[in-house]
Phi, psi and omega in degrees: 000149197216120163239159140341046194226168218232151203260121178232150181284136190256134138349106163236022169156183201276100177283155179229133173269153146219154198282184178266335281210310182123353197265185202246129137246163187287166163310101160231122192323285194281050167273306198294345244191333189285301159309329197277320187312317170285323142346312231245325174061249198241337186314160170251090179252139184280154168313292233288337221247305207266340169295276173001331178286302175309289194292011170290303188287330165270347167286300210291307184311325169303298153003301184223049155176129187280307203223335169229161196209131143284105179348323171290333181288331197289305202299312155336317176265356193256342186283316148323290204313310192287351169315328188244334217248315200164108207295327180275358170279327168278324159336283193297342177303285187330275163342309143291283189330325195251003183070015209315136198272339209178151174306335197283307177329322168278302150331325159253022166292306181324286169302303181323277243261339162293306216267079177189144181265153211279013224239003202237099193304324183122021178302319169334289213289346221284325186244028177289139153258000000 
């Protein structure tokens, strides 16, 4: 008999996101796992790689925030995480998440992100609100 296990963060209470909206929802990964999924499109980034992301981005939040985390911070963090993981799954992350108005926006994000060494997650930015 061959067993398993697999390491999770456990629920030590109710996180709550808010929204930009002001409204409230509980915390669920997999939204967050959802996004990142969506990003990763077709590229070839392994599943093992985009959980790895999720529990990262759920550890730090659990981390720094007892009971509300704002939506924007989760966005922030999982736009790091993919910053390192694969530029072109942040690109399309980046893209919604920051809303870009215009190609030029997008273009210097772009540029931003050649001129940055590829070894630099992007900390400066990580724990700004």
């Amino acid at each position: 008999m061959r067993f398993t296990t697999y390491e999770r963060i456990e629920d030590s209470g109710r996180l709550v996101v808010v929204k930009k909206d002001g409204s409230r929802v509980p915390f669920d990964r997999e939204n967050v796992l959802r996004g990142i999924r969506s990003a990763c499109g077709k590229r070839p980034v392994p599943e093992s790689k985009k959980e790895d992301v999720c529990n990262a981005v759920e550890r730090e939040i659990r981390r720094e925030y007892e009971r509300e985390v704002p939506s924007v911070a989760i966005g922030r963090l999982v736009a790091n995480q993919l910053r390192t993981l694969d530029d072109i799954a942040y690109i399309r992350y980046a893209s919604e998440y920051y809303d870009f108005g215009s190609l030029q926006e997008l273009a210097t994000e772009v540029s931003d992100m050649q001129s940055r060494p590829k070894d630099d997650p992007g900390q400066d930015t990580l724990f700004t609100q």
